[in-house]
C-alpha positions in Angstrom: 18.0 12.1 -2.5 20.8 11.0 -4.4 23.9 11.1 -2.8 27.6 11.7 -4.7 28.4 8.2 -4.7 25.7 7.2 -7.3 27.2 9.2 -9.7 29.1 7.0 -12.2 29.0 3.9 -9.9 26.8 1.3 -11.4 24.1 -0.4 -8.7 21.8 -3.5 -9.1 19.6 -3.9 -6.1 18.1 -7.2 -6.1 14.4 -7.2 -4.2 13.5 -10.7 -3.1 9.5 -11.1 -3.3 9.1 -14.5 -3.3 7.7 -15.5 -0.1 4.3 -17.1 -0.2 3.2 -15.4 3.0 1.1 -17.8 4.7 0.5 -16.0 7.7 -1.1 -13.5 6.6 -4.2 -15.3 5.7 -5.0 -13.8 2.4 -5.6 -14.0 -1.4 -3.4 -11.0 -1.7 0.6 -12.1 -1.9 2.2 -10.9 1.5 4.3 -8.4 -0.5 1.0 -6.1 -1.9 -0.3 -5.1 1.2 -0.5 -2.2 1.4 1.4 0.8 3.4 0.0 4.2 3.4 -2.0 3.4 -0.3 1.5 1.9 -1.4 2.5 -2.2 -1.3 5.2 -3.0 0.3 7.2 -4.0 -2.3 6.4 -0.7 -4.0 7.8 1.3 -0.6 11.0 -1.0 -1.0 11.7 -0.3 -5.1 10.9 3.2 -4.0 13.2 3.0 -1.4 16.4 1.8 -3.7 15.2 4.2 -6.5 15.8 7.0 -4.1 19.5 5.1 -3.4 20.6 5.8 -6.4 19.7 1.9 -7.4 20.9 1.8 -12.1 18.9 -1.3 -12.2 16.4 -3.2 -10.2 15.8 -7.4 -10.5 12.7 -8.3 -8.0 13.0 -12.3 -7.7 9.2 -13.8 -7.5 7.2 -17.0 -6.5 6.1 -19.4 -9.4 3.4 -18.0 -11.3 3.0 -14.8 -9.5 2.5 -12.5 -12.3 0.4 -10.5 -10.0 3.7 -9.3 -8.3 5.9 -9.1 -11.1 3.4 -6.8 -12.6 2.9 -4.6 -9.7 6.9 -4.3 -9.7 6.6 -3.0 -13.5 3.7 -0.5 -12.3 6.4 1.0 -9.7 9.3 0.9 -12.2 8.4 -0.5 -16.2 11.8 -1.6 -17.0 12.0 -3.8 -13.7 13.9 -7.1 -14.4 11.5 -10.2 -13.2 13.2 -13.2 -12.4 11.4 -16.6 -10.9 12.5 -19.1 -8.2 11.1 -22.1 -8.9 11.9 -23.5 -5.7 12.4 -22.2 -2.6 15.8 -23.5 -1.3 16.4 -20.3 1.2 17.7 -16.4 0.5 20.9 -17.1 -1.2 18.9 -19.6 -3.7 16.7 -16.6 -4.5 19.5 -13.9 -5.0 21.3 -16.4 -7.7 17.7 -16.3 -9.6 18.8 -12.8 -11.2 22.2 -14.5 -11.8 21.6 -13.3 -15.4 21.6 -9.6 -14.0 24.6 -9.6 -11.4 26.6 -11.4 -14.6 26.1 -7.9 -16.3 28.5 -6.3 -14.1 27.9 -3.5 -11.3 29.8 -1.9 -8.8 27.6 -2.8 -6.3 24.8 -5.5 -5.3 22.0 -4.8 -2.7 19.8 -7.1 -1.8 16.6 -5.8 -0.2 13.4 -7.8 1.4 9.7 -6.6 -0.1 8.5 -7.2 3.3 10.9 -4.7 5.3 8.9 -1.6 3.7 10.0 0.7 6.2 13.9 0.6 5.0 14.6 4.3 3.8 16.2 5.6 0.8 19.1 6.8 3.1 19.8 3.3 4.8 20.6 1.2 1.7 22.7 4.7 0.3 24.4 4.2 3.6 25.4 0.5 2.8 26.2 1.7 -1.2 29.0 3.9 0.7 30.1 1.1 3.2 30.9 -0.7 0.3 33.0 2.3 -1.3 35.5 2.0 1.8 37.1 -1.1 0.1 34.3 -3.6 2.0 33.6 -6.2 -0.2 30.2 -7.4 2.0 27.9 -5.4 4.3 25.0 -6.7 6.5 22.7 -4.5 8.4 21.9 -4.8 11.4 20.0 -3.5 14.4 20.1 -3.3 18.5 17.2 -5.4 19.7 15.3 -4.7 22.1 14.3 -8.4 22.8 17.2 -10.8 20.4 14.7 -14.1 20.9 14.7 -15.5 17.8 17.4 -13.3 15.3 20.4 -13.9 14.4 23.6 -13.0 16.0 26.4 -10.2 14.5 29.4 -12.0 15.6 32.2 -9.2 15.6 35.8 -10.1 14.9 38.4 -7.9 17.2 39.1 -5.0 14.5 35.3 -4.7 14.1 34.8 -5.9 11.4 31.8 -8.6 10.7 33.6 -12.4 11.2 29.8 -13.8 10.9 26.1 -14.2 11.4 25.0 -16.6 13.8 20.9 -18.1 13.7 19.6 -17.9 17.3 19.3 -22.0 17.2 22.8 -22.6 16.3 24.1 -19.6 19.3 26.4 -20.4 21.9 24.7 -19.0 25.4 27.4 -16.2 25.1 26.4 -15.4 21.7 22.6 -14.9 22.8 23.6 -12.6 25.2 24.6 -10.0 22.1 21.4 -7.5 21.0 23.4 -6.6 18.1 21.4 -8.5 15.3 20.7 -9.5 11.6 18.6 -7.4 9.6 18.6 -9.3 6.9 19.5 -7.0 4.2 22.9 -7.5 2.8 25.1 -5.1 0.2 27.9 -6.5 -1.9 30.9 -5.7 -3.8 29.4 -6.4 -7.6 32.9 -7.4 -8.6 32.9 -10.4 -6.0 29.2 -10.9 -5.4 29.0 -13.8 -7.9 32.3 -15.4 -5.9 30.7 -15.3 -3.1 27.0 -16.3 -3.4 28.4 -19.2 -5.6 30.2 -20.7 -2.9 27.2 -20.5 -0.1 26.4 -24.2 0.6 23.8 -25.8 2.2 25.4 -27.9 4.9 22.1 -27.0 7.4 19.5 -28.6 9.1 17.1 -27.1 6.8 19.2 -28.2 3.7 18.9 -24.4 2.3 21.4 -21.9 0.6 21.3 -18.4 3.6 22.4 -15.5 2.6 23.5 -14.9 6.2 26.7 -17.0 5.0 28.2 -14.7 3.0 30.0 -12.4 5.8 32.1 -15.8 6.6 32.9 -16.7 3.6 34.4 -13.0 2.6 36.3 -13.1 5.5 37.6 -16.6 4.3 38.7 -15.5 1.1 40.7 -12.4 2.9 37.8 -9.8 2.0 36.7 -7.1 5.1 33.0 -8.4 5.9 31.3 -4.9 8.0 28.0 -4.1 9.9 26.0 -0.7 9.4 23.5 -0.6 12.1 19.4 1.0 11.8 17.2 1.9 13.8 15.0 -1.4 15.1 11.4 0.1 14.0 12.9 1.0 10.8 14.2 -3.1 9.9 10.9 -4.4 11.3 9.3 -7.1 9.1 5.9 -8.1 7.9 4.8 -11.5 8.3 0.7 -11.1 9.4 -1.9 -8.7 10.1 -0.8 -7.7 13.2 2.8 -6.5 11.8 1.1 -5.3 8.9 -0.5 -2.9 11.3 2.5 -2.1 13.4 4.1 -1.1 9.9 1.0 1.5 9.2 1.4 3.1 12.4 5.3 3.4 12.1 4.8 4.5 8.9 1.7 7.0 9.4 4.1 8.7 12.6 7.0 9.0 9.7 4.6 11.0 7.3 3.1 13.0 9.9 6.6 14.2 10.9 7.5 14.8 8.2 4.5 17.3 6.8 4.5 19.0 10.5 8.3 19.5 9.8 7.6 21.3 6.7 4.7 23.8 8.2 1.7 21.7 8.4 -0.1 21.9 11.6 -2.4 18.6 12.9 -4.1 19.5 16.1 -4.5 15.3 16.8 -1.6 13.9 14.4 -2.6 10.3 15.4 -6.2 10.8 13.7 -4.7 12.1 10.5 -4.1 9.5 8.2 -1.7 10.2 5.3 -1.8 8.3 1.5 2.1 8.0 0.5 1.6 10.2 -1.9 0.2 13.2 0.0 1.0 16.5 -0.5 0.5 19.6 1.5 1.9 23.0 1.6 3.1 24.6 4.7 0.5 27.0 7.1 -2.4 24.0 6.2 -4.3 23.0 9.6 -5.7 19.7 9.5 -8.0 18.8 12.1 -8.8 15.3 14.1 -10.1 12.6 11.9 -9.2 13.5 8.6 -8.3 10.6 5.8 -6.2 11.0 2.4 -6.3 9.0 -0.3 -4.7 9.0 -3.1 -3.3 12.1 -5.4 -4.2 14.9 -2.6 -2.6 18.2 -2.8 -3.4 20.9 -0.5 -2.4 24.3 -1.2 -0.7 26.9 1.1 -3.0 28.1 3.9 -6.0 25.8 3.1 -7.8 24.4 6.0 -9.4 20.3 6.5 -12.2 20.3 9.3 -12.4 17.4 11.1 -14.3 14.2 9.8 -13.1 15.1 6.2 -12.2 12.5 3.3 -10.3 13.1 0.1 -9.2 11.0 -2.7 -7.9 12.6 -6.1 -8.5 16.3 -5.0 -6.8 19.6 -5.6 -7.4 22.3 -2.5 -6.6 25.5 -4.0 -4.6 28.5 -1.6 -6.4 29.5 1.7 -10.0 27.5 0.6 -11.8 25.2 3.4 -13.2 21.9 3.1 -15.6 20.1 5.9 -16.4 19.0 8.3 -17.8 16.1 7.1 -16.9 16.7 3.6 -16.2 14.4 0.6 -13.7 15.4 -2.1 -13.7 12.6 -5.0 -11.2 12.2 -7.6 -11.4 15.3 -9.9 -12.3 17.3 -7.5 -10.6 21.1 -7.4 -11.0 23.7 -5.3 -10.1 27.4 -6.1 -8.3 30.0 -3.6 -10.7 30.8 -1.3 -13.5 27.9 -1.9 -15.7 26.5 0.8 -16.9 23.2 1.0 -19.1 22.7 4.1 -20.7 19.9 6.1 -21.9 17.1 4.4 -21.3 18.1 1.2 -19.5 15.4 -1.8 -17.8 16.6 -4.7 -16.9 14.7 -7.3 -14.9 15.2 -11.2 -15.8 19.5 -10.4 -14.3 22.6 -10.1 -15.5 25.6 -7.6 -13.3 28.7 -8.9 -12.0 31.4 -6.7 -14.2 31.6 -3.6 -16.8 29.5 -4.6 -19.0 28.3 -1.8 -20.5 25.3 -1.2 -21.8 25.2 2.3 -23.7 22.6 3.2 -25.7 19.0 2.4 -25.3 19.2 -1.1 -23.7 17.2 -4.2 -21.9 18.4 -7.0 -20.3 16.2 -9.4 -18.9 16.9 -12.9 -19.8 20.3 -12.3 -17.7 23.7 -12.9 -18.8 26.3 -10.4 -17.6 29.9 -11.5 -15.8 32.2 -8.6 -18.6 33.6 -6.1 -20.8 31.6 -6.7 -23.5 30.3 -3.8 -24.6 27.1 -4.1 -27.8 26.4 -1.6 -28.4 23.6 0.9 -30.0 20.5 -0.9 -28.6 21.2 -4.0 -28.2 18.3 -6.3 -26.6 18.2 -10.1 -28.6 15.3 -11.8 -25.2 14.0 -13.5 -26.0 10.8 -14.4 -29.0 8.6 -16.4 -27.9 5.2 -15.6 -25.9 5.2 -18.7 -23.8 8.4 -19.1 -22.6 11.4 -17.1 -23.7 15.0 -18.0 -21.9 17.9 -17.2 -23.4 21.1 -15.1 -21.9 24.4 -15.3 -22.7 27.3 -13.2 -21.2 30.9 -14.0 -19.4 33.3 -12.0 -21.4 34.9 -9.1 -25.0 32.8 -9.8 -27.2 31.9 -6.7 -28.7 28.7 -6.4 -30.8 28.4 -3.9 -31.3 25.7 -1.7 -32.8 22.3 -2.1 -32.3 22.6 -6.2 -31.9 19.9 -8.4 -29.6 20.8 -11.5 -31.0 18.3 -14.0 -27.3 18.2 -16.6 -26.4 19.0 -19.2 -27.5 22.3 -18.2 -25.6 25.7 -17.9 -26.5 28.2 -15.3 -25.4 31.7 -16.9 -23.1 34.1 -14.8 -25.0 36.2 -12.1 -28.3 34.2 -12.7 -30.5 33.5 -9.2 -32.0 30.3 -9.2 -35.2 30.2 -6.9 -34.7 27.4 -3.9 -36.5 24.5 -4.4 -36.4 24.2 -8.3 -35.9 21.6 -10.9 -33.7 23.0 -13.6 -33.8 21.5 -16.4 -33.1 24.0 -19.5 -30.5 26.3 -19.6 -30.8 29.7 -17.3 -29.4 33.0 -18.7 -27.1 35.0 -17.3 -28.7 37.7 -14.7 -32.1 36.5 -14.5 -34.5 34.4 -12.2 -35.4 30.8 -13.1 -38.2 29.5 -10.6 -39.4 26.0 -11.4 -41.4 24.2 -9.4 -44.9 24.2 -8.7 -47.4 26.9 -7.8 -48.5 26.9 -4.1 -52.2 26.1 -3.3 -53.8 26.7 0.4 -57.4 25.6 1.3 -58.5 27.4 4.7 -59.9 25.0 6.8 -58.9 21.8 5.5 -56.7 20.3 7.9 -59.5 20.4 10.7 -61.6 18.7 8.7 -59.0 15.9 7.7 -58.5 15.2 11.1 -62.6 14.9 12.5 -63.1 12.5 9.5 -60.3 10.5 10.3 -61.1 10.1 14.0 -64.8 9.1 13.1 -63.5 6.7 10.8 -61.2 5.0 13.6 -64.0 5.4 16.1 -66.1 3.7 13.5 
């Protein structure tokens, strides 16, 4: 979504991804955990890519090519700038001095670890800015203030400052109308302004939080846009991280019901960013998406299901207790039953796959029955063979398709055989060996063996 205010307007949004994260207690910078298969910072680039954002600058830590790398896999031409120190958020923003010295319209600066920020928020604060505002600050009622700054609002409305919690008057605590960090500024002043944020504090650091005042002070209109609190909350450890995943998971959910997709137990559904399903899909309980699902009109997901890379063609059925691996596609009409994995295959047009089998790099022609058991032997320990069965064949269950091997079109292949040569089309293959009884035998085993214990 792109709204008309993007057009010919110029807009540099500045992500700041420098933190080092601490409390999240990993190897992994704060800003690539993921969301919903996605990092954070990638929801947030996505985020002011949807806004309309010309250019994007994402400010990192020293030495983390690790993020600036993961910001080129979201957007290639992303500008990476460093801050060698950290000397607090206005610091950071005047690390991409080089790019707000190009000249824009607008400058937004955005937070890597606020990933649930929408597209329509910071288009909300690019429009703020088009009513002659030369700073906006987002903000959010809180539920509990402890701890966040205050929006101090001057008697026309408009934003006189931002207040930290520790320097509040009691008064001022008493607001719940409070900083959400994320700030958007005229492009033609932003330089002006951030320039002149000191760092006359405690902490001895440059805050971005200072920049309302100091508008204000040089006769610019400082204003507050307001979001909802769930969608400002930010990351700082596991337990957030988790919050984020739920908040997130209930937003893509939503969304897919919205558009015709039923979930008979939403909260056991749980949806890859990238998802996508057609409307009159039911998914059942306990169903996981990875990455680069689609599901066609009509299809169905039985419960216990997992997919990662795999087309469901119109009206077909997988699980439950399926697996569908990457390269996996499924035809209109296809079946893929309990316990059965497929993986780099294609089942055309009604297809069926029932149950407790494995098919991988595989092409399975339309109506055709693969048995219980069945196995394609795919793979030697160094390379990957392929198996294809034709249109209509029967393999019968607990088969093992030894590949490269073609099954022709219409061909029966007896249940229990190793097939290890090609099978023509229309005829019977039966390989396995030839069944032997000996009357008697077993009563004799046994008398022998209970002498010999006896013994």
């Amino acid at each position: 979504m792109i709204a008309a205010i993007s057009s010919g307007r110029r807009c540099l949004a500045i992500v700041l991804a420098a933190g080092e994260g601490t409390r999240m207690k990993s190897a992994l910078p704060k800003v690539m955990h993921p969301l919903a298969g996605r990092s954070m910072l990638g929801h947030v680039m996505s985020a002011v890519l949807e806004a309309g954002a010309s250019e994007i600058a994402v400010v990192v830590g020293p030495g983390r090519d690790d993020v600036a790398a993961e910001a080129r896999a979201v957007l290639p031409g992303a500008r990476i700038f460093e801050q060698r120190e950290r000397l607090g958020t206005a610091h950071a923003v005047l690390a991409a001095r080089e790019a707000i010295e190009q000249g824009y319209d607008e400058v937004v600066v955005a937070f890597a670890d606020t990933p649930l920020l929408t597209g329509a928020t910071f288009l909300a604060m690019r429009g703020a800015l088009d009513a002659g505002v030369a700073v906006v600050a987002l903000a959010f009622e809180a539920e509990d203030p402890t701890g966040y700054g205050r929006m101090i609002l001057a008697g026309d409305g408009a934003l006189a400052a931002i207040v930290e919690h520790k320097d509040a008057t009691a008064e001022q605590r008493a607001l719940t109308l409070c900083n959400a960090g994320l700030i958007a500024l005229d492009g033609r002043r932003a330089l002006d302004i951030l320039s002149r944020i000191g760092n006359a504090n405690a902490q001895r650091e440059y805050y971005l939080t200072d920049a309302p005042a100091i508008a204000r002070a040089l006769g610019l209109r400082a204003a507050v846009l307001t979001a909802p609190e769930a969608e400002v909350q930010g990351v700082n450890d596991r337990v957030q991280l988790a919050r984020a995943e739920a908040a997130l998971q209930a937003r893509l959910r939503e969304r897919a019901m919205r558009a015709g997709v039923t979930m008979i137990d939403p909260a056991t559904v749980f949806l890859h960013h990238d998802t996508r399903i057609a409307r009159d899909v039911t998914i059942e309980p306990n169903v996981w998406f990875g990455p680069g699902v689609v599901i066609e009109e009509g299809g169905v997901i039985h419960a216990f299901s997992h997919l990662e890379g795999a087309h469901v063609g119109p009206r077909a059925s997988v699980g439950p207790f399926a697996r569908l691996r990457p390269g996996a596609q499924l035809g209109e009409k296809a079946k893929v039953g309990n316990f059965v994995e497929i993986k780099a295959s294609t089942l055309g047009k009604g297809a069926k796959v029932s149950h407790l089998t494995y098919i991988g790099d595989a092409s399975v022609g339309a109506d055709a029955n693969i048995g219980a058991g069945t196995i394609t032997c795919n793979y030697d320990g160094y390379a990957k063979f392929r198996t294809v069965i034709g249109d209509g064949a029967f393999v019968g269950s607990n088969s093992s398709l030894v590949a490269p091997v073609t099954i022709g079109e219409g061909a029966y292949i007896g249940s229990g055989s190793v097939v290890t040569k090609d099978v023509e089309p229309g005829s019977l293959t039966v390989a396995r060996a030839r069944q032997s009884s000996y009357p008697g035998w077993a009563a004799a085993f046994r008398a022998r063996k209970k002498a010999e214990k006896k013994g």
